[in-house]
C-alpha positions, 0 to 999 in steps of 0.5 A, a space after each residue: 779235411 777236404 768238405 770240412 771249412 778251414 780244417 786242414 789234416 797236416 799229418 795225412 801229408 807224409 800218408 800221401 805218397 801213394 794216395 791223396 788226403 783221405 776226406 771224410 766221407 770216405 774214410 771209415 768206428 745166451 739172449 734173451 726171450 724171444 719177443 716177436 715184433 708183435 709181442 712177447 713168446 715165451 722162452 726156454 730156461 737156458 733162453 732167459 738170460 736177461 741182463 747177462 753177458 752175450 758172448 755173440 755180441 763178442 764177435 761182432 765188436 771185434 770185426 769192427 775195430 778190426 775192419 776199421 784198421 784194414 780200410 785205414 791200411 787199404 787207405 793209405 797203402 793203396 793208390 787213390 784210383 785203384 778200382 780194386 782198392 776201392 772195391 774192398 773200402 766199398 765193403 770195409 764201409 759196413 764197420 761204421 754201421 756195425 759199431 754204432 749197430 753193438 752200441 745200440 744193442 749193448 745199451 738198450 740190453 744192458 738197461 731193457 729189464 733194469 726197471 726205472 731209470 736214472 738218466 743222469 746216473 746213467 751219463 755220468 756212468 757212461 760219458 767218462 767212457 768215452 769223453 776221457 779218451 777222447 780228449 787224451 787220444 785227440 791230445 796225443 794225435 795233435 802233439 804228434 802232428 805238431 811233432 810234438 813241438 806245438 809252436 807257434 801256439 796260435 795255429 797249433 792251438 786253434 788246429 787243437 780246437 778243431 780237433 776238439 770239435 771235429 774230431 781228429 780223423 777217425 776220432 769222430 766215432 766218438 762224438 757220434 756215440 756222445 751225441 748217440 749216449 744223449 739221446 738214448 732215453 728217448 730212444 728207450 722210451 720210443 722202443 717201450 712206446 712203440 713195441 707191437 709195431 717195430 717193424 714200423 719202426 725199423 721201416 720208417 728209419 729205413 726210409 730216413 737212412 735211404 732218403 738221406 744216402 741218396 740225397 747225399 750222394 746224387 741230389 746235390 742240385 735238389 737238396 734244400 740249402 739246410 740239409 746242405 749244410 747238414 751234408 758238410 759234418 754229415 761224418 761227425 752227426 749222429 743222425 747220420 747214422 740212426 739206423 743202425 743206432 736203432 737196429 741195434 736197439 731193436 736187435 736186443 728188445 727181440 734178441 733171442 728171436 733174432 737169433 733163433 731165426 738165424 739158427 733155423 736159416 743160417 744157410 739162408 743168413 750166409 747166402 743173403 750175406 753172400 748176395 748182399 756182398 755182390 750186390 753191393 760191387 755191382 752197384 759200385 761197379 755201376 757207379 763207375 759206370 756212370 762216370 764217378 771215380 773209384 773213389 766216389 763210387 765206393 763212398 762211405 754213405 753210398 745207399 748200397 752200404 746198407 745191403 753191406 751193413 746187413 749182410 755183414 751182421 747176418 754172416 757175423 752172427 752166424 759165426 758167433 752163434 756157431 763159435 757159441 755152440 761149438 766151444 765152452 765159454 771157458 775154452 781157450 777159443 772163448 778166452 781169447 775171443 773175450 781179451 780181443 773184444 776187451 781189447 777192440 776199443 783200444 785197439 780203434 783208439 791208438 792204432 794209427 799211432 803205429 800207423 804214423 810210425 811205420 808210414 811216416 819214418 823210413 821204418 817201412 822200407 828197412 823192413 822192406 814191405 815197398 818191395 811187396 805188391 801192393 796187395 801183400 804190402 798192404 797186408 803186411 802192413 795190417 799184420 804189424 798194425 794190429 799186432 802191435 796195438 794190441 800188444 800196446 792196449 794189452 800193456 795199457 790196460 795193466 797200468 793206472 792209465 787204462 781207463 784213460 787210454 783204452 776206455 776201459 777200467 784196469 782189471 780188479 785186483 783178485 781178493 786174497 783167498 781164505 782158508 778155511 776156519 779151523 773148527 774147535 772141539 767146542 764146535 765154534 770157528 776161528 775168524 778167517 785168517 788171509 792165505 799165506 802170500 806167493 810172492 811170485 803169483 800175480 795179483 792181477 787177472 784178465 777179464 
């Protein structure tokens, strides 16, 4: 990729026809008691649900796989120096910072209450999660672009190296969260240490995020040369993105607080989220202004990406709060919403799979989407994307090779069910003999 020394991206060539090589900074990755940023409230039974599954946080890890796949299709379906494209990427940003603001959320909730912790327990529980596929998609995407003819090996082996190393396009979400899984006991123990003054220490990572974004974007002539350095791998470095790590840490030590304060401002939440949106054109808008391109004003670490990245997650919430209280977690609604959200990280995975396909065969003109506008072509091409990935990951993961390709487990075998033991007139039971066996009822069952 263009900014990165030596690493040349070969499939992205076919992908150029209406728009040039994506570089990688702008390519896009029930609570629980209240706990005020000063100390603990007390909270409701139906509040206290420490170490139990969030249903909101449902919502919010779909809208980022999701939203990742859009900015790839507006990417490569939209001319380079369109102002409206680069508008809608300038709001597809916010993906990046939500999918590494779930990660934050997810790990410290799962593990806040849990006591003592065994950290390598931990990494050997969390890193075959993530390093598994890793290594399989980035095989699967370097056969490809070899077109799965990898000769002669020298080239090929060292562009499979840095891959490896880099991450293969929009694989780098993934060594961004190892780097994140190795430093999270400390950002345990920072959030335990510091509770009583996060709002500290959310100020202080806000500062750090914006003094990099600005450097990175405008202070190129005043940046220290080791900072320099940082800038060119700044996509693939976790540092880069520590604020959102640490919101989302933070979000889940006050959780239920957070969300009871969106449920008494949810009109004041989406008018902020509304704000923070036109907002962020303006300064976009600005920045054409000042003679960038459409292409570098809507850059992935422009600082106004943190106004999008804010008002992204308020709007979500919302949303995923009403859907909570507007539907039973056993309602259809619910369910899909759960097949989806086990779905999303496969999703991200292989959707540039399909994306390859259709883009780079003569496939897309016999389905006839070059005839589109551009804008309608560019949805059509998002609706196939997505519908045949998921339909992909959905086949995926009822195969041995679930956890490799999906990162996510095979679905458990239902136990046999067991009849009730025959009670005797002496009062004694028979042992419990298995249920007679449906030869047509399916022994799997989505989660």
């Amino acid at each position: 990729m263009a900014g990165w020394p030596g690493h040349s991206r070969r499939f992205l060539t076919g992908l150029s026809i209406n728009r040039r090589q994506a570089q990688p900074r702008n390519e896009l990755v029930p609570l629980d008691p209240p706990r005020p940023l000063t100390d603990r409230a007390a909270a409701t039974p139906g509040e206290r649900t420490a170490g139990r599954h969030v249903p909101q946080i449902d919502v919010v890890r779909i809208v980022p796989m999701v939203g990742v796949v859009a900015a790839h299709t507006v990417v490569f379906t939209q001319p380079v120096a369109s102002v409206g494209a680069a508008a809608t990427l300038m709001l597809l940003h916010a993906n990046r910072g939500l999918f590494f603001f779930v990660t934050g959320f997810l790990l410290v909730h799962s593990t806040r209450d849990a006591g003592r912790q065994s950290w390598t327990r931990f990494w050997r529980r969390r890193y075959p999660l993530v390093l598994v596929p890793y290594l399989a998609w980035t095989l699967i995407y370097w056969l490809q672009t070899e077109n799965w003819q990898p000769w002669p090996p020298a080239p090929a082996l060292n562009l499979l190296g840095t891959d490896l190393a880099l991450g293969w396009f929009h694989l780098y979400f993934l060594l961004v969260t190892m780097q994140f899984y190795a430093v999270f006991p400390l950002l345990a123990w920072l959030v335990r240490r510091t509770r009583g003054h996060h709002w500290l220490l959310l100020g202080a990572s806000v500062a750090v995020q914006m003094v990099f974004m600005t450097l990175f974007e405008y202070g190129s002539s005043v940046t220290p040369w080791s900072l320099r350095t940082w800038f060119s791998y700044a996509q693939v470095e976790a540092p880069s993105y520590q604020l959102a790590f640490i919101a989302g840490a933070l979000a889940a030590d006050h959780a239920a607080e957070c969300l009871a304060w969106v449920r008494a401002h949810g009109r004041l939440a989406l008018a902020a989220a509304a704000g923070a949106a036109v907002a962020a054109e303006a300064w976009f808008a600005g920045n054409l202004l000042l003679g960038k391109t459409a292409e570098q004003a809507a850059d992935v670490f422009q600082p106004a990406s943190l106004l999008v990245l804010g008002g992204a997650l308020l709007a979500l919430v919302v949303l995923a709060d009403w859907l909570v209280r507007s539907w039973s977690v056993e309602s259809r609604v619910w369910r899909a919403v759960k097949t989806a959200s086990r779905a999303s990280f496969g999703v991200y995975l292989a959707h540039m799979l399909p994306m390859q396909v259709l883009l780079l065969t003569p496939l897309e003109a016999r389905l006839g989407l070059f005839a589109l506008p551009l804008p309608a072509r560019a949805v059509a091409v998002l609706a196939l994307i997505l519908g045949v990935t998921f339909a992909l990951v959905l086949v995926l993961q009822r195969t041995p090779l679930s956890l490799v390709l999906t990162g996510r487990p095979r679905p458990a075998r239902r136990a046999p069910r067991r009849l009730p033991a025959p009670i005797h007139k002496n009062g004694r039971a028979h042992e419990h003999q298995p249920a007679p066996h449906h030869p047509h009822r399916s022994g799997l069952d989505a989660e």
